[in-house]
FITORNU-198889 format. One line per 2 residues: number of its first residue (from 1); for each residue x negated, y negated, z negated of C-alpha. Coordinates in nm, 4 decimals. Each point is the difference from the previous one (the first is absolute). Layout:
! FITORNU-198889
NUM> X,Y,Z; ...
This chain:
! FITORNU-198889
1> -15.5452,-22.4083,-9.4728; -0.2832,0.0592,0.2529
3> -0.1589,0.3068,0.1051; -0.3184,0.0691,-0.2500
5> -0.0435,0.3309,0.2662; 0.0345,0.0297,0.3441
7> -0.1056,0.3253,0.1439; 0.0031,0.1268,0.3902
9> -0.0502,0.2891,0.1270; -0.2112,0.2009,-0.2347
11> -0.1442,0.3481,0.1122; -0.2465,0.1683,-0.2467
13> -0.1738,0.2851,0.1148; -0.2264,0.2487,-0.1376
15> -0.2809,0.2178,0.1693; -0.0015,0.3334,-0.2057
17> -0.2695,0.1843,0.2153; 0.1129,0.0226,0.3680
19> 0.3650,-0.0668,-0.1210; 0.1368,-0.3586,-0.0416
21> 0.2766,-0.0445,-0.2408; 0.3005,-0.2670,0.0663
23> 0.0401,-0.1089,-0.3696; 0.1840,-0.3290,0.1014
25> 0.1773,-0.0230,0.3355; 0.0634,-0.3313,0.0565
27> 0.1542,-0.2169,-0.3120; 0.1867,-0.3460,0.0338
29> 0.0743,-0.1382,-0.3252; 0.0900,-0.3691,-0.1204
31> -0.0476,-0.0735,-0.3899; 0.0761,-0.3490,-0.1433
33> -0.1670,-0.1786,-0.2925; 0.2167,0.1422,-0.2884
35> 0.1207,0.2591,0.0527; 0.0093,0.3361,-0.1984
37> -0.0447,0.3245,0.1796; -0.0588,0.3568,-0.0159
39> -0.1474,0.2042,0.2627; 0.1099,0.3659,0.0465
41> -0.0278,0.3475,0.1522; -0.1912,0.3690,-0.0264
43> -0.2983,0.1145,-0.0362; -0.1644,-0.0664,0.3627
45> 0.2712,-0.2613,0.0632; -0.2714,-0.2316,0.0332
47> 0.1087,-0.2382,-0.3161; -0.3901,0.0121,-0.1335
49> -0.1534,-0.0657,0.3260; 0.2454,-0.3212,0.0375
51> -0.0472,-0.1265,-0.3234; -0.4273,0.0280,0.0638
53> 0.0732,-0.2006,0.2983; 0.2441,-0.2801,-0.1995
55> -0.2806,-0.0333,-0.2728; -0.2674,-0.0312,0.2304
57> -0.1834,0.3196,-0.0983; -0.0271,0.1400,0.3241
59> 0.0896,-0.1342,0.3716; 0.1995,0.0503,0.2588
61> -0.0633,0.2225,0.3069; 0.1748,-0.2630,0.1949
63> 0.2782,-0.2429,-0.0350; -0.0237,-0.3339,-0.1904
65> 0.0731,-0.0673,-0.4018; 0.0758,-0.3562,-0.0707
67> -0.0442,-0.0721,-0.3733; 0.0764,-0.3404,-0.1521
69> -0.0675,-0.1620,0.3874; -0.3124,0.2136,0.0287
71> -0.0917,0.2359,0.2451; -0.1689,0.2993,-0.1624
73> 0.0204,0.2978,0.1834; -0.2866,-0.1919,0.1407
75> -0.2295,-0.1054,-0.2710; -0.3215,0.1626,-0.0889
77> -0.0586,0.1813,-0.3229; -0.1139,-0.3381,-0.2065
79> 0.2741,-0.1742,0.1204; 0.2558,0.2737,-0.0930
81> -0.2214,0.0117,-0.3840; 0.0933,-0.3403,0.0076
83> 0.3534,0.0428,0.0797; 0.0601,0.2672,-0.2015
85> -0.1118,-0.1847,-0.3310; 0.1894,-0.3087,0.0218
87> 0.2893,0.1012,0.1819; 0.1136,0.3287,-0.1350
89> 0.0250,0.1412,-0.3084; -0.0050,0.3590,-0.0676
91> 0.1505,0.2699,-0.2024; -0.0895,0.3667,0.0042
93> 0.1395,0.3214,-0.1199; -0.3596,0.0722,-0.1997
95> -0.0143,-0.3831,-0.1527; -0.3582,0.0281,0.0639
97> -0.1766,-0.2257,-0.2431; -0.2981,0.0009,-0.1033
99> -0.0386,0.2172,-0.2830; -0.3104,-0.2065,-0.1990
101> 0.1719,-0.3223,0.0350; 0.2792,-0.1627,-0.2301
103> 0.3195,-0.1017,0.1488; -0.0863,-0.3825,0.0547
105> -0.3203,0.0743,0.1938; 0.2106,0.2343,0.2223
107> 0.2598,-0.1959,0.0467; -0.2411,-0.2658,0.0972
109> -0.2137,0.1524,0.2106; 0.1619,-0.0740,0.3195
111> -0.1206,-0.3898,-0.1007; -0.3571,0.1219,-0.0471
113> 0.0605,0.0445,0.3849; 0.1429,-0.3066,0.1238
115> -0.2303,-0.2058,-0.1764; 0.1757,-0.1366,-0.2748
117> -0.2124,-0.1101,-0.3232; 0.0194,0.2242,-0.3121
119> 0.1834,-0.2639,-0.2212; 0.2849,-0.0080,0.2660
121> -0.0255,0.3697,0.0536; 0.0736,0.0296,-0.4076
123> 0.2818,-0.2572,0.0160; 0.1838,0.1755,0.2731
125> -0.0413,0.3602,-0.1328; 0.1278,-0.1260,-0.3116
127> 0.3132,-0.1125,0.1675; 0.0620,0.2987,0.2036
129> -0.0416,0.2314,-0.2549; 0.2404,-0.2351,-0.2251
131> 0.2347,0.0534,0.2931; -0.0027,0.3709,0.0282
133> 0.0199,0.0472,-0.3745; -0.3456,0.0732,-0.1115
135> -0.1035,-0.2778,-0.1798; -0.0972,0.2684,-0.3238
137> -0.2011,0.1934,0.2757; -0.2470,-0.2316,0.1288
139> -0.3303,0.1200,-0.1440; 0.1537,0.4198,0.0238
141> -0.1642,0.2256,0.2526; 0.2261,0.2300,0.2444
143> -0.0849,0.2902,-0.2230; 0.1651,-0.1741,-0.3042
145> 0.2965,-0.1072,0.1593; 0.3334,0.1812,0.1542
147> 0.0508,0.1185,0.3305; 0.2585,-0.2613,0.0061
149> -0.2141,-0.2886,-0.1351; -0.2680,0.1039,0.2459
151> 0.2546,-0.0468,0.3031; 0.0926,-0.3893,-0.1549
153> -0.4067,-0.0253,-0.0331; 0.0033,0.0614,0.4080
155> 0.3099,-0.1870,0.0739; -0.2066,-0.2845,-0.1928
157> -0.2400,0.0247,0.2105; 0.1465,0.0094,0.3240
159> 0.1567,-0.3132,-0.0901; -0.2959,-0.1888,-0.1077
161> -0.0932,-0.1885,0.3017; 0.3477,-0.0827,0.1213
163> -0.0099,0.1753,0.2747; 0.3276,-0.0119,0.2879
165> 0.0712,0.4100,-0.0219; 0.0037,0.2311,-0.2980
167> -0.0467,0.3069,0.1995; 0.0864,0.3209,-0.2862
169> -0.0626,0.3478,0.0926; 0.1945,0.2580,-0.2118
171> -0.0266,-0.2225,-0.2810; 0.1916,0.2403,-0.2242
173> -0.1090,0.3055,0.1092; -0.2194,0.1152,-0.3142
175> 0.2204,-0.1848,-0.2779; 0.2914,0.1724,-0.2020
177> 0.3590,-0.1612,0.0814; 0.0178,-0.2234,-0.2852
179> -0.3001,-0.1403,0.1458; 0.0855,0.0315,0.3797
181> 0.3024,-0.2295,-0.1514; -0.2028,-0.2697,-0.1822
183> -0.2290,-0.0311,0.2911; 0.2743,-0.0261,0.2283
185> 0.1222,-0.2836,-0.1678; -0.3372,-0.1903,0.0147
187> 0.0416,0.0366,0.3623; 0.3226,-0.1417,0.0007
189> -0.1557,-0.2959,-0.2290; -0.2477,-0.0463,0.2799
191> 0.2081,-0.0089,0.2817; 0.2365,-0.2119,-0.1874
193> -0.3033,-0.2925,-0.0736; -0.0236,-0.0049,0.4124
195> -0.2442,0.2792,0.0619; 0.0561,0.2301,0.3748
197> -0.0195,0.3432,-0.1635; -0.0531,0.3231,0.2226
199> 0.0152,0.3128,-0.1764; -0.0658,0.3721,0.1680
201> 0.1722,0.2459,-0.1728; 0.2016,0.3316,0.0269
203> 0.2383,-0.0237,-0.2947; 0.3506,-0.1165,0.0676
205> 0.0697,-0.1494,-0.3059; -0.3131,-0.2120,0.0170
207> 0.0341,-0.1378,0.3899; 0.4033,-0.0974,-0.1118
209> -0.1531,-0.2712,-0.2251; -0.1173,-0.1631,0.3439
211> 0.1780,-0.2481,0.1967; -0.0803,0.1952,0.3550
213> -0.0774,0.3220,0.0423; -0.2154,0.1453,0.2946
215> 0.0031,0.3451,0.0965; -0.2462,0.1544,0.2070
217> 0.0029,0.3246,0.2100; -0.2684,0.1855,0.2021
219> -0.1992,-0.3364,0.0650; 0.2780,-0.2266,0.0757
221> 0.2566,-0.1860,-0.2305; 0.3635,0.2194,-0.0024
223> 0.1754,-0.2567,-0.1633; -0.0139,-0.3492,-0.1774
225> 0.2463,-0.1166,-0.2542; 0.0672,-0.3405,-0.1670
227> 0.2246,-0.0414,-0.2670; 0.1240,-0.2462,-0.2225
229> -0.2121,-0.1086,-0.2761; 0.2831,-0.0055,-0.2711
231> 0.0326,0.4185,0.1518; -0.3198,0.1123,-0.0757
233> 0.0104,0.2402,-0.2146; -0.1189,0.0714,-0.3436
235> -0.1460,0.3237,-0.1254
């Protein structure tokens, strides 16, 4: 394996009025292409803050963030844009889809941006939403589908343009168990087909899935664990 992330020194800080907050106090962390991990802590542990930095929605105050052998604590905000469409691919707590559009038009959207012509863009939705199980749900809107066939409409998405990370924030934290269970086991699907997943969460139960699991405290990481893929746990 080789490391997909290679991050140095990382210090985000925040002005709030006169005050300046030390959100993240100097990270070093390695990730290689691969692997499967969850990131952990409290509230104010400064889990969020990392994961902004690791999908490129927000920089640095200093230290350097090698992603796939580029530099981009450094890049402006085009470049990140750039980045952050065809080499990360992201899940979120709220889905957020658009709520006008069918599931094949958001699940291909992400192609509208790199480019890609609307014939390909078609094919390729077509085959990621085959692949997450929603081949009956192509032409539905969010409103007429499940909370849980909403999240496989985002994981679709995220997937779309191939990118190196699939970078999930909470991505159980509005669905029912049952669901929480059935989306879990997409994620395992995806990491499985070669895919580096890094997923933020709070719940035990859904980090012990992971292959390494990253615990942060106060800013700084408290502990990081590896274990053996044939140990991780199922919920």
């Amino acid at each position: 394996m080789s490391n997909l992330i290679k991050i140095r020194g990382i210090i985000r800080d925040f002005k709030l009025g006169q005050e300046t907050v030390h959100v993240l106090k100097g990270i070093d962390l390695d990730i290689e292409r691969g692997e499967y991990v969850a990131i952990m802590g409290p509230s104010g542990s400064g889990k969020s803050t990392l994961m902004n930095i690791l999908g490129c929605l927000d920089t640095p105050t200093a230290g350097s963030y090698i992603l796939n052998g580029k530099d981009v604590s450094k890049m402006s905000d085009d470049e990140l844009a750039d980045i952050r469409n065809t080499e990360i691919g992201f899940v979120f707590q709220t889905f957020n889809l658009l709520p006008r559009t069918t599931a094949l038009d958001n699940v291909a959207l992400p192609m509208i941006y790199a480019g890609v012509s609307k014939s390909d863009r078609i094919k390729r939705a077509q085959e990621v939403l085959a692949n997450v199980g929603l081949s009956d749900r192509m032409d539905h809107k969010p409103n007429q589908l499940s909370g849980g066939q909403r999240q496989r409409v985002a994981v679709g998405r995220a997937l779309i343009n191939k990118p190196s990370i699939i970078l999930a924030d909470e991505p159980t934290g509005n669905l029912d168990s049952k669901t929480s269970l059935e989306i879990m086991e997409l994620f395992d699907d995806i990491h499985k087909s070669g895919n580096t997943v890094i997923m933020v969460t709070h719940e035990e139960d859904i980090a012990a899935r992971a292959h390494r699991i990253i615990r942060l405290i106060d800013g700084m990481i408290d502990s990081d664990t590896r274990k053996n893929k044939s140990l991780a746990k199922k919920i």
